[in-house]
Phi, psi and omega in degrees: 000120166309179187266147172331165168243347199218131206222133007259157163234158196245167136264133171258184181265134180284092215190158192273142183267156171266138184301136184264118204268331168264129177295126168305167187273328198302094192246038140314301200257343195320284188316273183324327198289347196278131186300299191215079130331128161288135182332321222259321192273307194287127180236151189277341165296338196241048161229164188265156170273115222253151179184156155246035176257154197222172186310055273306161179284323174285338165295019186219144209235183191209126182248019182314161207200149170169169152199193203234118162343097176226173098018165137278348197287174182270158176255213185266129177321147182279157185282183191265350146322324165234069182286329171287317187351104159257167144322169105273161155235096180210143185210185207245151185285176168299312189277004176288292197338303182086169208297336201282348196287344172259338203257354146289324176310280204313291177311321158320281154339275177310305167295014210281109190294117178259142165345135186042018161276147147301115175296332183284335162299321187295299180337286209295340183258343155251023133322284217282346163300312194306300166296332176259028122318282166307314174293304176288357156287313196324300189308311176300312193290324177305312203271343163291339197249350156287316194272358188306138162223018164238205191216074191225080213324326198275334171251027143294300156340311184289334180281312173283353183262318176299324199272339173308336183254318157312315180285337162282354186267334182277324176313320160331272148324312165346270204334319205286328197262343202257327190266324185299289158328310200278326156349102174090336194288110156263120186286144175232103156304077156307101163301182148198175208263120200275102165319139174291359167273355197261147170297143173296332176304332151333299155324289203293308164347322188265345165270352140316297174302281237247346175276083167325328189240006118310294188281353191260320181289319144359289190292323186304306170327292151294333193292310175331328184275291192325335173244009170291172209264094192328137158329128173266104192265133156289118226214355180310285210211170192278036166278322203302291195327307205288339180290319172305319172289300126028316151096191162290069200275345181313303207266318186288325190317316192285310192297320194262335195246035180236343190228329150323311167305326182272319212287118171305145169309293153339281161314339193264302187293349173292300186263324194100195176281000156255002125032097169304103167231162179264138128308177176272177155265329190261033185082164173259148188261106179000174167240326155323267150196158214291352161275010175239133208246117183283149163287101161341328189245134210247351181294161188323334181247035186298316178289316148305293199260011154239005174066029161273202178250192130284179136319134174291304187348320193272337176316318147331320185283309181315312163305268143042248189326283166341273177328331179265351185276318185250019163282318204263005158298287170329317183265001165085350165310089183268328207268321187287325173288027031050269211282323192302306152342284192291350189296307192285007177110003227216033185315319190309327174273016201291289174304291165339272202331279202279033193292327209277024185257131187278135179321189178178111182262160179276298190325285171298350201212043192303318188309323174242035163288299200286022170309130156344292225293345192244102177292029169329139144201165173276004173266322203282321183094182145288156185222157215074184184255112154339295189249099151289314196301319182308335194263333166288351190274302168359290175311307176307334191274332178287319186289351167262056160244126160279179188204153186255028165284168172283344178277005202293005175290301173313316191289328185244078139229305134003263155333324182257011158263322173287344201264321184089097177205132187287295196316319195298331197248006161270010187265323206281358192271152187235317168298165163288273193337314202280312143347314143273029159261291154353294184287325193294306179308317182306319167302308158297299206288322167295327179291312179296331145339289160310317169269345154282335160318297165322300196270017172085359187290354169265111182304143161339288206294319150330287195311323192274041172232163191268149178198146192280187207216080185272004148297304176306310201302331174240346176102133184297354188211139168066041175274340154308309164281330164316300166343271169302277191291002175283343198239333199250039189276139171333279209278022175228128210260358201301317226255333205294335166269029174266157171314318200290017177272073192216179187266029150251045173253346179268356107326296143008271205283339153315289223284333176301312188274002181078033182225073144328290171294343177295295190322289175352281179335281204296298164316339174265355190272243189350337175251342165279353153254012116356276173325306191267338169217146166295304201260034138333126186234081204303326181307329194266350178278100175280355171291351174253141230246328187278143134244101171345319210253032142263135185259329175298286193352304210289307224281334210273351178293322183298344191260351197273328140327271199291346137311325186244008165287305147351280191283009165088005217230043177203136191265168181302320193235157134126205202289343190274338146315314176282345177306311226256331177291337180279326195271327171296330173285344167270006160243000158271341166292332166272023130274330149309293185291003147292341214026032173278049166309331154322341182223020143301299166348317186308304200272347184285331194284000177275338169288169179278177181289339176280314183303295172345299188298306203275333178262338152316341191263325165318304188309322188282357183309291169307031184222120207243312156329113168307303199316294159356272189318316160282339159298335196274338163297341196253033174263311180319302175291343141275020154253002129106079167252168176277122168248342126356265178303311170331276148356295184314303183302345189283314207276321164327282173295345152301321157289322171286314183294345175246032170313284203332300200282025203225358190312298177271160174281002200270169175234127189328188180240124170049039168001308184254009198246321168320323211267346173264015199274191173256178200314353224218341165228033173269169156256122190309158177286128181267172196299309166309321179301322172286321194278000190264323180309315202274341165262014178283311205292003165264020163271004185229027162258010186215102178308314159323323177272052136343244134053266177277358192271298167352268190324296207289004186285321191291336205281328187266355152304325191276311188330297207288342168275326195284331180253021167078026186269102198251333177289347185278301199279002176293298185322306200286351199257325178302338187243350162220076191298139179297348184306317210273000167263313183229106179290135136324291194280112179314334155225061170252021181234050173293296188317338208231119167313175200244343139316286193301341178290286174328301200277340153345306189276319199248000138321309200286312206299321158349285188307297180319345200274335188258354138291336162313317211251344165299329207264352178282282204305291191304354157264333196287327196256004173267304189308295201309311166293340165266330169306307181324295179296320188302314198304318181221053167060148186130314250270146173211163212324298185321322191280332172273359124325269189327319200285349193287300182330282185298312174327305205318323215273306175317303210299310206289326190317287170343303197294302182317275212320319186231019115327302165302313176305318176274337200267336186249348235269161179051005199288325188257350157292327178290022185234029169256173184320294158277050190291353215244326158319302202295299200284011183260325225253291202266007161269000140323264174280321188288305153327288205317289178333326209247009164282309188303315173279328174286339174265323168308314156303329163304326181287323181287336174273311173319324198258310208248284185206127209301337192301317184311317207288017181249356179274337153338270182326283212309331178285305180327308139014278213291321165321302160275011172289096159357291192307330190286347163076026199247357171283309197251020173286325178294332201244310189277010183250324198055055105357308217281004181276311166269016171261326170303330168279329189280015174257305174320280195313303176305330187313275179329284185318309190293338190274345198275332201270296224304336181271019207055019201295132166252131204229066151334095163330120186220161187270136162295127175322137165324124176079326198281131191037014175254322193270138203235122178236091186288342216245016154271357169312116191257084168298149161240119172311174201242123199273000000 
């Protein structure tokens, strides 16, 4: 598990969410929220793309994201409220994300609009990715929920709730291919003038061409058909057929064995079946029951025009029939709902069905005879309908006459789909899809209508039979999105148990209704209340029809961004710019918490350059793989990001989130004594320490960042000194050693301002302080180990040579090392800008250090030679030399008293070796005048 990039993030529990019944407070969204506006009120920018639906429950992570402007300098300590500040360490698994989120990359990518490419090509070829992509998820999630063989309800649910989203998601796209491209584009069309012999489709073509929101209902219209759900026909045994086929067999029965039962005898043996008999008029009586009256007349409108029924028996066929009928309407099959009529006996509705095709002579109207859509020939003659309008107000009349079949639901919806007639054809609608099919087709059937009216093609007499008008009903304007809000009120539930309850039914109706950039607008409002509280809960809001924190939701709006960017159709500049950089940017951050860091770049180069820097800079915080790292510099450069200013921000915020922990002045306990344990009873590189080492170390993939590697190495040196962290600082000089940064050779720093030389010098000196304290451990663990070996005998003559040796070898290292250190280390740092840190930092370190050498040298007159115990005295020298500043780091500690007794004490031994006092070299015990206790020190913070 990575370290977060972003906190907090949730797993919710995988459980069906409730509809939520109470309207939010939330008076962000109040204005926009409004449903059926008046013309006058609506405007299309300020409604929402409306849906009440919310985000899958298992998709979903919570990003906030953000940071503060700084410096390399240190800023002002965080207050003591936030003394706590931690990590979290939680990221999103890979298989949540699912396959699509790389094989979108790749079409992104593959398609990546370059100088003098057509953006309308890149568009059209990650259209066609996009869908066939989607579509083959679709198919693989189908064939899991076929092939499932067990029996464990939850993952079955889990198997039907993806594929239910994979199959909307690709209906999605459809729509996205079928409509988008087509957006905006005005055809340039030579009318002319339409004979009155000539087909009307002429018209309408030419009203395609030139009514934009024409042809967008059109395209809707079909997708709407393309995705409806084939009619569920009954098919169990060949029972189903023969009842289907059969016709009202029930109702004829009743009817011959009611005139068998009546019919005189007499007469009937006279004539024969030809016999006269009446019916009642008010009908025959059920046989169920005898209070309901079967219809007498079997012709097509016999039950409409005596208000009777069928036989219950036929009620099966009637449901049936109706229903299936008013699928293949509904899916726009008209010739199959055709052939289905005649299957059922009912050949006569045959014609009605395909009523709705504008005639077509082969002679006349040759330019569009030979279309699919007409089975024109020249042996056949013409086909289709002559009066469409005449056949459609027909229509409008059968759906509003009722009937006391079991099918009339079906039968006048049915009727009220071919007529465009709203009222007749919503009680049979059951989906959000069928529902806006209804209307929309009810818009086309009106508009088109309107223009042939304009062009003279309906006659006087036609216009005085009544037909519905769903411009009037809805209004001239913005009739789509009234639609889609009219379907999306907080408080209406038709829907909530359909597959389709997810929030890419709110994608959906953006795109239909044209309000994209609204839908943006609210994902970037939402992540941008991220920023402002973690613990925003978009879910809780109903007014927001979208939740940001579903990541498919996320990745298919952000692509749906780079699709109309492609097409020319998303502007460059103002607030719908700024949205749309926000949402891209919230998706690179949940590929960040995914670690799919291989395809940010991709998405980062879709940002400006500021935006880029800034979130780039979060992200790289988190990348800990050399290999990684290195894909990610040389992806940057082939997308020609500024990688530079990146890094600098990176290094920025690394400085800022872990200021907190650098706050205090307290210190460790016995520093150098510490610093000699082992690895395992050391105090760890803490987690802050790490992340400011790991992001220095990504300047050192870029030979341009000296320079900055540099400043920031002096800034996490000083950190890491001023709160005693000598193991953070060992960790930072092993993995960005100054050779590999500031070379020897003078002229390979050519390259480095006479600034940047000076702040070199005091990297290295940095540096220097932890070979000083290496070259301290290998002699404190050479004394110990010979102390050791004496303590329990054996050592011969040979071996005590050899052990003589290696002291001899520690001891000069040692000597050099924290030689330099007292005498010099940091003395030319105090005349830079933070002098008051560097002089906090060497009345620190520097007692300590000069202790540490006045007992090596006491341990080396013990061990190697008396002579050593006078480099005592010699330090002591040094120490009061002025220029050396090392007195008065000892006055500024109140040091200077025991050190003065350990002057003393050393004094005496030199006067005792100088009179011949025999005084046997013995090892000093582990710890005995070697342990140094800096960290009893009563320090002054650095103001």
């Amino acid at each position: 598990m990575s370290p977060a990039l972003f906190s907090p993030t949730r797993f919710v529990s995988k459980k069906a969410r409730q509809p939520v019944k109470t309207a939010s407070r939330n008076q962000q969204f109040s204005r926009e929220d409004s449903l059926l506006m008046s013309d006058d009120d609506y405007v299309r920018e300020e409604s929402i793309a409306g849906s009440d639906i919310f985000g899958q429950e298992d998709s979903r992570v919570l990003v906030p994201y953000g940071g503060t402007e700084s410096g390399y300098n240190d800023s002002m300590y965080i207050g003591e409220e936030d003394e706590d500040y931690e990590e979290e360490d939680v990221a999103i698994d890979e298989d949540q994300l699912g396959p699509e989120v790389d094989s979108f990359a790749r079409y992104v990518d593959l398609y990546r609009r370059k100088p003098g490419d057509d953006g309308r090509d890149c568009a059209l070829g990650l259209i066609d990715g996009f869908l066939k992509d989607t579509e083959e998820h679709f198919h693989q999630a189908r064939g899991r929920t076929s092939q499932y063989a067990g029996e464990d309800d939850e993952a079955i649910l889990e198997i039907m709730t993806e594929t239910a989203f994979y199959k909307m998601e690709y209906e999605t796209w459809n729509l996205v291919s079928r409509l988008l491209p087509e957006r905006g584009i005005e055809y340039t069309h030579t009318l002319r003038n339409v004979s009155e012999y000539e087909s009307n489709e002429i018209l309408r073509r030419q009203l395609l061409d030139e009514s934009l929101t024409f042809r967008e209902l059109n395209i809707i219209r079909d997708w709407l058909r393309v995705i409806a759900p084939d009619p569920e026909i009954p098919n169990e045994d060949d029972e189903d057929d023969e009842v289907m086929g059969s016709g009202h067999m029930y109702t004829l029965n009743a009817l011959k064995q009611y005139k068998l039962d009546n019919m005189d005898p007499v007469e009937f043996a006279h004539k024969g079946p030809n016999a006269r008999f009446e019916y009642p008029e008010r009908g025959i009586p059920s046989k169920e029951d005898r209070t309901q009256f079967i219809s007498t007349e079997m012709d097509p409108d016999g039950p409409i025009r005596q208000e009777r029924t069928v036989a219950e028996g036929d009620n099966y066929y009637d449901t049936t029939f109706y229903k299936v009928l008013w699928g293949f309407i509904r899916k726009g099959d008209f010739r199959a709902a055709a052939e289905w009529c005649r299957k059922c006996d009912q050949a006569w509705r045959a014609p009605v069905v395909l009523g709705g095709r504008d005639a077509v002579d082969w002679v006349v109207d040759d330019e569009i005879a030979d279309d699919e859509m007409y089975d024109a020939s020249p042996q056949q003659g013409p086909s289709g309908n002559r009066r469409r309008q005449l056949w459609r107000r027909a229509c409008y009349a059968l759906a509003k006459r009722g009937s006391k079949r079991p099918g009339e639901r079906w039968e006048r919806a049915a009727y009220g789909l071919l007529a465009g007639d709203i009222d007749s054809a919503i009680p049979a609608c059951e989906s959000w899809h069928d529902h806006v099919h209804a209307q929309v087709n009810a818009l086309i059937e009106a508009e088109y209508e309107s223009f042939l009216q304009m062009e003279g093609r309906v006659s006087a007499k036609v216009l005085k039979l009544p037909a519905p008008n769903a411009v009037e009903a809805l209004g001239p304007r913005n009739a789509v999105a009234k639609i889609v809000d009219s379907l999306s009120r907080p408080n209406d539930f038709r829907f909530s148990a359909s597959p389709q309850n997810t929030a890419l039914r709110a994608v959906q109706g953006a795109i239909i209704s044209n309000r994209i950039p609204k839908l943006v607008k609210i994902f970037a409002f939402q992540l941008k209340e991220f920023r402002r509280d973690p613990a925003y809960e978009p879910e809780k809001d109903t007014n927001t029809p979208v939740d940001c924190t579903d990541w498919k939701l996320l990745r298919i709006v952000t692509h749906l961004i780079i699709l109309l960017q492609h097409l020319g159709q998303w502007p460059e500049n103002g607030p719908d710019a700024d949205s749309a950089q926000e949402v891209i940017a919230g998706y690179i951050r949940m590929l960040a918490a995914a670690e799919k860091y291989g395809i940010i770049p991709l998405y980062a180069s879709r940002l400006s350059r500021d935006r880029c820097v800034e979130v780039m800079g979060e992200v790289l915080m988190h990348v800990t793989d050399e290999s990684t790292r290195d894909d990610i510099i040389r992806s940057f450069q082939s997308y020609e990001l500024d990688t530079q200013a990146t890094l600098k921000r990176t290094m920025e915020n690394a400085f800022i989130q872990t200021e907190v922990f650098y706050k205090h002045d307290e210190l460790p306990i016995q520093i150098l004594s510490e610093f000699s344990l082992s690895w395992q009873d050391r105090r760890k590189v803490q987690p802050e320490d790490e992340k400011l080492i790991r992001t220095a170390e990504w300047m050192l993939h870029v030979d341009e960042m000296k320079e900055d590697l540099i400043n920031a190495g002096v800034m996490i040196f000083k950190r890491f000194y001023l709160t005693g962290r000598l193991d953070a600082a060992r960790a930072l000089a092993d993995r960005i050693p100054s050779g590999q940064i500031v070379p020897g050779d003078e002229e390979e720093n050519e390259d480095l301002s006479d600034h940047s030389q000076k702040i070199a010098s005091v990297y290295v000196e940095y540096e220097f302080l932890i070979e000083g304290l290496d070259a301290l451990d290998e002699w404190s663990k050479l004394l110990a180990s010979a102390t050791t070996t004496k303590r329990e005998g054996g050592l011969t003559a040979v071996r005590r040579v050899k052990l003589k040796d290696e002291l001899q070898i520690a001891y000069e290292n040692a000597e050099s090392k924290l030689g330099l250190l007292v005498n010099s280390w940091l003395v030319q740092c105090q005349e830079h800008a933070d002098a008051e840190q560097v002089k906090h930092i060497r009345n620190t370190y520097v007692p300590d250090i000069t202790i540490a050498l006045h007992n090596i040298h006491l341990a080396a007159g013990h061990n190697l030679n008396k002579s050593y115990y006078s480099k005592c005295l010699d330090l002591a020298v040094l120490v009061a030399k002025p220029s050396s500043g090392v007195a008065e780091t000892f006055i500024a500690t109140g040091r200077m008293a025991k050190y003065v007794d350990e002057l003393a004490n050393v004094s005496l031994m030199c006067l005792q070796a100088a009179k011949g006092a025999s005084l046997e070299p013995t090892l000093v015990k582990p710890g005995q005048e070697s342990k140094v206790s800096i960290w009893n020190v009563k320090t002054t913070p650095a103001q």
